[in-house]
LUMFI-519666 format. One record per residue: x, y, z of N, C-alpha, C, CB in turn. Coordinates in steps of 0.05 Angstrom, whole numbers, plus 5000, padded with zeros to 4 digits. Each point is the difference from the previous one (the first is absolute). Glycine has a CB too. Layout:
// residues N
XYZXYZXYZXYZ/...
This chain:
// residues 330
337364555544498149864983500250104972496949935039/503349944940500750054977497149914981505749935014/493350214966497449874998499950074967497550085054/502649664940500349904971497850164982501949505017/499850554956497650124979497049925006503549974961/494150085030497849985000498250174988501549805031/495950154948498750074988498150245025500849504959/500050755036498450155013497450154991504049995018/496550084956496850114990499749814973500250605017/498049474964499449854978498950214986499449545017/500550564962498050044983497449934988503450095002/494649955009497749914997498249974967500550195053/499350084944498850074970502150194994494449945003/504950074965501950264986498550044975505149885019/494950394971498850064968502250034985495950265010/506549785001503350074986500349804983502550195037/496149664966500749694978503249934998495650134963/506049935022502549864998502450185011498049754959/502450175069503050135005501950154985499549695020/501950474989503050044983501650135023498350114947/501249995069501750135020498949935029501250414966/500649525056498550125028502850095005495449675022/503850585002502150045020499450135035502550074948/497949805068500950035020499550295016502949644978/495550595033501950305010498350055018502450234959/498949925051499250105030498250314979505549785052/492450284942498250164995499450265019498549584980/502850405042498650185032496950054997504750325009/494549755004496850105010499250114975500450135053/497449634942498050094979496450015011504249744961/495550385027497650155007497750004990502750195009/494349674981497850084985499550305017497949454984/499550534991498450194989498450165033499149674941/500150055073499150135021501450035026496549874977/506950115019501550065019501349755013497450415003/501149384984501149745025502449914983495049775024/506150115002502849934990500149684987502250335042/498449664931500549734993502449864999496750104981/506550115016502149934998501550005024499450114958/501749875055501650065026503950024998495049695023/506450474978502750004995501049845028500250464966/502049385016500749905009499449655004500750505008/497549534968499449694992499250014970498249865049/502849934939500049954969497549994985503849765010/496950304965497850124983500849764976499550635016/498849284971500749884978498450174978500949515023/501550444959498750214975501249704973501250785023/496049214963500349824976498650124980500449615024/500650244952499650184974499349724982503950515006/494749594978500149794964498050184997501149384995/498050384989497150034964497350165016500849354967/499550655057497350115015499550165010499749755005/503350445003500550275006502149945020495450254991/503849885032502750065022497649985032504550454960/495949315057498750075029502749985017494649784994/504550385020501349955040498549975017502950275000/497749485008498949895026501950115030498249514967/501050675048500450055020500449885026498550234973/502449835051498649745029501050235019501049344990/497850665031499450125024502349945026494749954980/505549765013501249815019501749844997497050045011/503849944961501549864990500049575000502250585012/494649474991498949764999498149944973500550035052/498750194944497049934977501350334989493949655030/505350194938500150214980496750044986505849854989/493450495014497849974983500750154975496849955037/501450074942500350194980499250245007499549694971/502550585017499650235014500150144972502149945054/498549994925500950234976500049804978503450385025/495249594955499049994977501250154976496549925028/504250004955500850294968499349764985505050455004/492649614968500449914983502150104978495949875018/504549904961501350174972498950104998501749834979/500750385016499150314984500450044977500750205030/497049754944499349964979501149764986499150445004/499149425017500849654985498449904972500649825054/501550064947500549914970496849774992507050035007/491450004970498249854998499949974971497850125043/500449664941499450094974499550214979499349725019/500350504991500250264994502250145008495849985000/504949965022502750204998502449795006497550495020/503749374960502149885000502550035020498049994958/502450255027501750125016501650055024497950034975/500249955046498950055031501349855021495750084983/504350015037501749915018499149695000500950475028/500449334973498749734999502049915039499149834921/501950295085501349965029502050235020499849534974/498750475043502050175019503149805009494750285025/507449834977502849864997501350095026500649994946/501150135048500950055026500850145015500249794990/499550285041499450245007502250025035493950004967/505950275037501450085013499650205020501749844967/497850265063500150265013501050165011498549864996/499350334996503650335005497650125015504450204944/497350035073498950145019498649995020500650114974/499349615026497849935033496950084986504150225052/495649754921496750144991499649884974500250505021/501849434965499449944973501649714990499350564992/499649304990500949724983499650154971497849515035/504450404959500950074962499649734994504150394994/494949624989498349664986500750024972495049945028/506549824956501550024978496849894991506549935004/492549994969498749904980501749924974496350265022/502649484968499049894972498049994986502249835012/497950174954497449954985501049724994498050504978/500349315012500349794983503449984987494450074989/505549745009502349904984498949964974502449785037/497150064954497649964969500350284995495649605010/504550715005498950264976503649924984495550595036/506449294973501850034980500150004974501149905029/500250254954498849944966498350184991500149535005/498450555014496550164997500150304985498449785052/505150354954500750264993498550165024500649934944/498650065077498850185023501849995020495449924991/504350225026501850025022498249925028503250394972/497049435043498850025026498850225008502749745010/494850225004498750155013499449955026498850094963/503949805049499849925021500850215022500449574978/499150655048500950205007501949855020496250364987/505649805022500849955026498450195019504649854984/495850135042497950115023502550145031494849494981/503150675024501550115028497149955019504250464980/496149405039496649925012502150175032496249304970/500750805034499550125031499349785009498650464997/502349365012497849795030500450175016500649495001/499550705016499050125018497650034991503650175018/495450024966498050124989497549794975504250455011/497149314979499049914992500150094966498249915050/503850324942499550044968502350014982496450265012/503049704960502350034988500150264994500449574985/502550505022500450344994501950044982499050145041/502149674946500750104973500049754980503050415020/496849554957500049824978503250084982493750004999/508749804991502050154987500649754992501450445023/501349624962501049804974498749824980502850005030/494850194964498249794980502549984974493850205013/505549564972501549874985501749805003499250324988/501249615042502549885012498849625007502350625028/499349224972499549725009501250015023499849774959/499150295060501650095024499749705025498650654988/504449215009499049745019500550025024500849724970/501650565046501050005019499550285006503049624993/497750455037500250315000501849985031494550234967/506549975034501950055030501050325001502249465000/497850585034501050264998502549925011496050315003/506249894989502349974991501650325015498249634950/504950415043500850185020499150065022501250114972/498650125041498950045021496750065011504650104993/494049664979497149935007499350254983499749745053/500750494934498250124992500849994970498950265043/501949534946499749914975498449664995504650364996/493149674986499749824982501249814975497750275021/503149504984501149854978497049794985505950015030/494850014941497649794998501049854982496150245011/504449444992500749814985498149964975502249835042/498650144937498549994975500549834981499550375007/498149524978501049724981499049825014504450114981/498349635016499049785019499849824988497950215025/501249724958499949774984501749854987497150185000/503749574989502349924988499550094966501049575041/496450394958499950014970497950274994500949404993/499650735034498550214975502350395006492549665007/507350394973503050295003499350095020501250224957/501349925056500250175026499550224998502749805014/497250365008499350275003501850205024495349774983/505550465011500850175020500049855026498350384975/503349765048499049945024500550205008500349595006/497550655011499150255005501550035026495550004975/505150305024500650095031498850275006504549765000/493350245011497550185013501650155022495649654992/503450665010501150095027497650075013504450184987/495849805044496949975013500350315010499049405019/498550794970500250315011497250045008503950224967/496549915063497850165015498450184986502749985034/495049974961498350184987500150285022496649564973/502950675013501050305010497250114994505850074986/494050185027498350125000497550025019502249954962/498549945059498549845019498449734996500050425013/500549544959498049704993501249795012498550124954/501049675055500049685029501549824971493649965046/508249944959501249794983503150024987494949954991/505049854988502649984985498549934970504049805043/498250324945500949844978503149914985495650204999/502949594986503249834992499650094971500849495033/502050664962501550134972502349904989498750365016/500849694956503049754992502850155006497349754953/503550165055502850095015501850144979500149575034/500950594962502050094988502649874996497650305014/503249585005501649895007499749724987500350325037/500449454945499349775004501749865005497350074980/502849565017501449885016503550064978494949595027/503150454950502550024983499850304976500449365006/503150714994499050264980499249954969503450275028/494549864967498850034971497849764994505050214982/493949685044499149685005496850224989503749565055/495950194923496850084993498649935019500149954957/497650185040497550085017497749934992501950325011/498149554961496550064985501149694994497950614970/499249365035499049664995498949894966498050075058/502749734944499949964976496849775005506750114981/492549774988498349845006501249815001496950174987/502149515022501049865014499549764966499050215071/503649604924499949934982501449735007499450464974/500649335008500249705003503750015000494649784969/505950055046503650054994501149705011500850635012/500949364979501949695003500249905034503750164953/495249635056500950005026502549955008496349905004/504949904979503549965004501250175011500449824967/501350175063500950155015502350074991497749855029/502550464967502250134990501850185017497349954963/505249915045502050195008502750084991497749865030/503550214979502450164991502449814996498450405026/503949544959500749895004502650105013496949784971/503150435040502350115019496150115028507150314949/494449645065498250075021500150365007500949465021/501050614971499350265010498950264978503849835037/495650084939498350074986498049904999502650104985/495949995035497249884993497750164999501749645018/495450334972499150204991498950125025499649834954/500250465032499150285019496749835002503450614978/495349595051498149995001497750094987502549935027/498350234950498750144980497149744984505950374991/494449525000498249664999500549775012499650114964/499749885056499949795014497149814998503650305028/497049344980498249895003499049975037501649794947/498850475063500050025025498049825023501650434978/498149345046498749925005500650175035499449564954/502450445058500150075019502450265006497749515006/501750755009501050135004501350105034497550004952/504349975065501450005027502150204999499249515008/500550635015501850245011501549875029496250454979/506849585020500849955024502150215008498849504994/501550605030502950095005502149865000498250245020/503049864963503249925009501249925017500250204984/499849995038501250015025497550045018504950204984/495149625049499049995017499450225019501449624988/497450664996500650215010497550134986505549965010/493250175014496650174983500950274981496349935052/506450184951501450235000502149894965499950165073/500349684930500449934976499250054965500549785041/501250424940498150034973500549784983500150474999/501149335001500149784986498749785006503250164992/496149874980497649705006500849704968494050505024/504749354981499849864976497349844990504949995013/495450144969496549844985500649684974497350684996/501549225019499349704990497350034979501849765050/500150164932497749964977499549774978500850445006/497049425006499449644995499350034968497249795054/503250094928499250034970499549714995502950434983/495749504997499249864992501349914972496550155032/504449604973501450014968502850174987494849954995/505450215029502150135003501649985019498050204980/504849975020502150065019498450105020503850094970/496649765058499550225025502050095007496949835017/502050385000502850274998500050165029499350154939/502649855071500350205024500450394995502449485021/497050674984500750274997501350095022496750074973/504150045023501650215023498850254997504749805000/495650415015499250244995500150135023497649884966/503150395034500750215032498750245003504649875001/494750185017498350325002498850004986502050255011/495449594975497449924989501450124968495050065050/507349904940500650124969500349724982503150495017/497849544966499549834977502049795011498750354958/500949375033500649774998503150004992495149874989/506550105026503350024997501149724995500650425033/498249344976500949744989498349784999503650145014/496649784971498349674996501249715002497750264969/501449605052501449775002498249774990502750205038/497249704939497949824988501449675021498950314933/499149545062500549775019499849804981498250175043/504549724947500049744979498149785009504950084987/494449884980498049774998497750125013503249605002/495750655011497550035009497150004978503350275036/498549724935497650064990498249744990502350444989/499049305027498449724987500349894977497250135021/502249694980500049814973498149884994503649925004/496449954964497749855004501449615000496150504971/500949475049500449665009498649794979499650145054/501849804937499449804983497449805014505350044981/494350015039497949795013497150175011504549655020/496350594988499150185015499650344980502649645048/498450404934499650124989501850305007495849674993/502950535003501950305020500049945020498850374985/504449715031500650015024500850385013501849384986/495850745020500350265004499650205029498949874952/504050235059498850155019496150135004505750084991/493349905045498750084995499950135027498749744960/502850295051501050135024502350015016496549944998/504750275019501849975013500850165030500749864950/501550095059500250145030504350104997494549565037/504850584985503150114999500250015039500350394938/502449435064500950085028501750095000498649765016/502850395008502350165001502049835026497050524980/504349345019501749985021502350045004497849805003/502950435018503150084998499950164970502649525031/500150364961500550144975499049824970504350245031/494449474970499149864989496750064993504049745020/495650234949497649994997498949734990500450484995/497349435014498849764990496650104991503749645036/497250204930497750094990498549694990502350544987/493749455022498849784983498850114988499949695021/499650104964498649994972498449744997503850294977/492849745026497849884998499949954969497750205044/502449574947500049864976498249904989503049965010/494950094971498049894987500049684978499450565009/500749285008499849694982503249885004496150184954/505149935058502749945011501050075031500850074953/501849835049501650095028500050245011502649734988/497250365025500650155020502450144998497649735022/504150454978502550074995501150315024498749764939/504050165081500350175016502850064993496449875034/504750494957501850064996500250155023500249934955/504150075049501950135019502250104991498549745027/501050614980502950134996500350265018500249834949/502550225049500950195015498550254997504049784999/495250465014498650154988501650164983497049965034/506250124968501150204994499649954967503350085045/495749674949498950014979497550204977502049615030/496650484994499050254989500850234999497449825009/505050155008500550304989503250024996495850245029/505549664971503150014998499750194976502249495018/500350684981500550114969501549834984500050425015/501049294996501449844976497349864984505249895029/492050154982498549804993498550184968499249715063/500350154930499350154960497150135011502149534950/497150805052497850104998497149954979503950265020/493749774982498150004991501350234966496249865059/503149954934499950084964498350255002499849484973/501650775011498250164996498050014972503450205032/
């Protein structure tokens, strides 16, 4: 018996007001205050994000989802404080305990000479708290953990028309001393050598999509209009140090990285024509997401298109790493 899609839960009410993220995860056994079990492992957890904060709806049975975890913005943005987080973006979990939650302020503070005051977050849902606040200054649209999970990436920018920003690489370290937790530190290491770190304020800039006109110069991740950020292995193997990070830009070249034993960025494969055009009918045509498969020795990469087509590239992988292939610009 084969039994066709079908609408199994609904969302009833929400204070989150406007979407921006959901995803999908197995959470394992979560727990209130007075011990009862609201999450159950081994059945899915939905975790969604926008303008309203961040909930997870839990289920027992994998029939009915209730709400089990709540986060408002953390220091959202109002007439007095411009600034302020105006949306939780996108988020990710590490350790079987914690979601790293990217944030935005407004678009409008562009021009303003201020820098976002939008934080990024490390939330306990086990516990119910945020245990650390980090990358204030940042337009942070994406976030993923990356190498062997105990690194943070956070996509930054995002916009067609307003300047880019860094895109961060956090290292996640065990708090010592007997104190319960982590924190995320800016990595020493980044994706690229001498790659700035400090955020600039966020300022009006040309949307016209600008790329290279040789593809393998294309720009470092140092300013990016970053919208989405993806870690994949290489090879079909947990034991594996090579990975490759997908990085969606807006108005820009999207670009594949290479990189081995979690060290600096050894090649960039930009993906012609990724950075859009504009439509004479339709206006910007701009990445606004994407995916990477691995088959065999073939990689196939999409690319979610804003006001246009759809676009799916294919190549060999030895493409990332051959030594005949031209390395990342130092």
């Amino acid at each position: 018996l084969r039994l066709s899609p079908q609408v199994l839960w609904v969302e009833e009410y929400t204070q989150r007001q406007h979407a921006r993220m959901c995803l999908l995860e197995d959470l394992g056994n979560i727990y209130d205050d007075d011990d009862s079990l609201v999450s159950m492992k081994g059945q899915p957890d939905i975790i969604i994000t926008g303008t309203g904060g961040l909930d997870i709806y839990s289920s027992l049975d994998g029939n009915f989802w209730h709400l089990t975890r709540t986060l408002p913005l953390v220091n959202q943005a109002n007439h007095s404080n411009p600034t302020g987080t105006a949306a939780f973006m996108g988020v990710t979990p590490i350790q079987n305990r914690y979601l790293v939650i990217s944030s935005r302020a407004l678009w409008k503070l562009a021009g303003e000479n201020e820098l976002p005051d939008a934080p990024c977050l490390v939330y306990d849902y086990q516990n119910d708290v945020v245990v650390q606040t980090f990358s204030w200054g940042g337009q942070s649209m994406s976030v993923a953990a990356i190498g062997d999970g105990s690194q943070i990436l956070l996509g930054n920018g995002g916009e067609a028309c307003i300047s880019g920003q860094p895109n961060l690489l956090y290292q996640i370290q065990e708090r010592t001393g007997g104190e319960d937790g982590i924190d995320l530190e800016l990595s020493d290491v980044q994706l690229f050598k001498g790659e700035s770190t400090l955020y600039a304020p966020l300022e009006r800039a040309d949307p016209t999509p600008d790329s290279s006109s040789e593809y393998y110069s294309a720009p470092r991740s140092d300013i990016t209009k970053t919208r989405q950020v993806k870690s994949f292995p290489l090879l079909d193997d947990s034991s594996s140090s090579e990975e490759i990070v997908l990085e969606v830009n807006s108005a820009e070249t999207c670009n594949l990285y290479y990189r081995k034993n979690e060290d600096y960025v050894s090649m960039i494969l930009p993906l012609p024509g990724s950075e859009g055009y504009i439509s004479e009918f339709h206006g910007g045509v701009y990445a606004r997401g994407g995916d990477v498969l691995m088959l065999g020795d073939k990689v196939f990469v999409v690319l979610a298109n804003y006001n246009g087509n759809n676009t799916v590239y294919s190549f060999d992988s030895h493409w990332l790493r051959d030594e005949d292939v031209p390395l990342a610009e130092e």
